[in-house]
C-alpha positions in Angstrom: 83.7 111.3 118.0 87.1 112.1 119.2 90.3 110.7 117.4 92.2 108.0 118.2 95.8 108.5 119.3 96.7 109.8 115.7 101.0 108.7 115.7 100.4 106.2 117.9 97.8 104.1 116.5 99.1 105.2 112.8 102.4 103.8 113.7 100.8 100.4 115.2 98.7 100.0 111.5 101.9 101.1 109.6 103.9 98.0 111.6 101.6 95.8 111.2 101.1 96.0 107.4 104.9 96.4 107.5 104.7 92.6 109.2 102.3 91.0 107.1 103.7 92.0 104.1 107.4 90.7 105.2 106.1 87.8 106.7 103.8 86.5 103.8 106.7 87.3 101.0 109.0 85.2 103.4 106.4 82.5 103.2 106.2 82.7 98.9 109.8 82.8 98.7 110.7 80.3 100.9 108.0 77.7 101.4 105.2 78.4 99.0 106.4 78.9 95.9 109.8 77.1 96.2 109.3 76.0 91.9 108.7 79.1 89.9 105.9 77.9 87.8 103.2 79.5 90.6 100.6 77.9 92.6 96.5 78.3 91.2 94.3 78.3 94.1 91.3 79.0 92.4 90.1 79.3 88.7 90.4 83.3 89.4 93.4 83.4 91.9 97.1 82.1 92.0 100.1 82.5 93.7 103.0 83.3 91.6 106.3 85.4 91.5 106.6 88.5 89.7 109.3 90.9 90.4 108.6 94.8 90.0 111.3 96.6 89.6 109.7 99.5 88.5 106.8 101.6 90.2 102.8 100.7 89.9 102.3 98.3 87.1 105.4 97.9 86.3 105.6 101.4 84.8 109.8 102.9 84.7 110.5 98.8 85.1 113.4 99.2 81.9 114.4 102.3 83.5 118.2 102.9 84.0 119.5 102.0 87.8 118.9 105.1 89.4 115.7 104.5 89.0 115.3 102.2 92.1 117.0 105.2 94.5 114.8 107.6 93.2 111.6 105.4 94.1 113.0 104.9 97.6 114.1 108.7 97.9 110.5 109.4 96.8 108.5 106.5 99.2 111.0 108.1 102.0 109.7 111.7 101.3 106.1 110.8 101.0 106.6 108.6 104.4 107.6 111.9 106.3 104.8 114.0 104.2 102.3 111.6 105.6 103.5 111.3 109.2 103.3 114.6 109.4 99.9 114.8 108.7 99.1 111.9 110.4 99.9 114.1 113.6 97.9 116.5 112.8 95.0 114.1 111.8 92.0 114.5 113.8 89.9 111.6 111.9 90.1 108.0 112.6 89.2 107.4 109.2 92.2 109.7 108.0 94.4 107.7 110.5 93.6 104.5 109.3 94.5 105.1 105.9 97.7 106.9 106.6 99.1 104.1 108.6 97.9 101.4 105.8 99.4 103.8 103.0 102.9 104.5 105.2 103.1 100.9 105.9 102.7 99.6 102.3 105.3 102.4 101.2 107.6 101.1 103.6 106.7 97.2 102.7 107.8 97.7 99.2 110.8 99.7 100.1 112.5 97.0 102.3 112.1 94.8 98.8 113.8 97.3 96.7 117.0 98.0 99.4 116.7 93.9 100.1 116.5 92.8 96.6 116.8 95.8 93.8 112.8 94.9 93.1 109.6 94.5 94.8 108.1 91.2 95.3 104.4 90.9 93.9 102.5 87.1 94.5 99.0 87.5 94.4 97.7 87.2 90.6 94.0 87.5 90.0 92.7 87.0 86.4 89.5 85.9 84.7 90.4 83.6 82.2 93.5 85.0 80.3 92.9 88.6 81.7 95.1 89.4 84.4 95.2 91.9 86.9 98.6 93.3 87.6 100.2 90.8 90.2 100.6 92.4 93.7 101.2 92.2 97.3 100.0 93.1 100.8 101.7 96.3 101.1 100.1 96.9 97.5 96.8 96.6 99.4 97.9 98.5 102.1 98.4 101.3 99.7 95.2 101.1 97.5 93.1 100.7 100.6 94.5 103.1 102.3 94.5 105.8 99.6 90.6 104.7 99.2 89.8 106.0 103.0 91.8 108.7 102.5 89.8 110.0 99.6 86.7 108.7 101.6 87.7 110.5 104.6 88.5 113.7 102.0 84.9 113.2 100.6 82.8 113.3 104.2 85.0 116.0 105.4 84.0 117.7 102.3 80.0 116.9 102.7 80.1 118.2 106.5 81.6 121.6 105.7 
């Protein structure tokens, strides 16, 4: 099966995670979650508001300012590593998860120039345990890196 328009169809998944994710931290910030106390939805889901400013998890969160430059530097860099292969992909598979892993790295970005920190909402948890909170672009990311390593895995298998 042939591939799809790599840039062009990478870009149009890349934009639209970049969309969703704006849009639906718009919505928390300024309609959802106007009180800061977090909204549960279900006895394993909630809406809250948890600013990251620090990479996955939280991880160089008490880092020194610099910090959030270097995470955009490096988000910027791995954009333009990953467009680049998107070009060259000849896998729809491939292209699908570099357009949902450029967009998410973009997503988060805009919250770190826009606010110093990125915005994570969704909060799943059974019981007291909590997963990390998150956020679409988040998704994008893990979702995207999961076809890439799937698309990595059946390349691998046809060789």
């Amino acid at each position: 099966m042939k591939a799809i328009n790599p840039p062009k169809t990478g870009t149009i998944i890349a934009l639209l995670v970049i969309c969703f994710d704006q849009i639906t931290k718009w919505w928390v910030l300024n309609i959802a979650l106007i009180s800061p106390n977090g909204i549960a939805l279900t006895d394993f889901f909630n809406l809250v508001i948890v600013w990251n400013s620090g990479a996955s998890f939280g991880i160089f969160s008490d880092g020194p300012g610099w910090v959030r430059f270097a995470l955009i530097s490096f988000a910027v860099i791995i954009c333009i590593i990953l467009a680049i292969w998107l070009m060259r992909s000849e896998s729809n598979v491939c292209i699908f998860g570099l357009g949902l892993v450029i967009g998410g790295a973009i997503g988060n970005s805009i919250d770190r120039i826009r606010f110093g920190s990125v915005l994570d909402f969704l909060d799943l948890h059974i019981g007291h345990l909590h997963w990390p909170a998150f956020n679409i672009a988040d998704s994008g990311i893990t979702i995207g890196v999961a076809l890439l390593i799937l698309d990595s895995v059946k390349t691998k298998r046809s060789s």
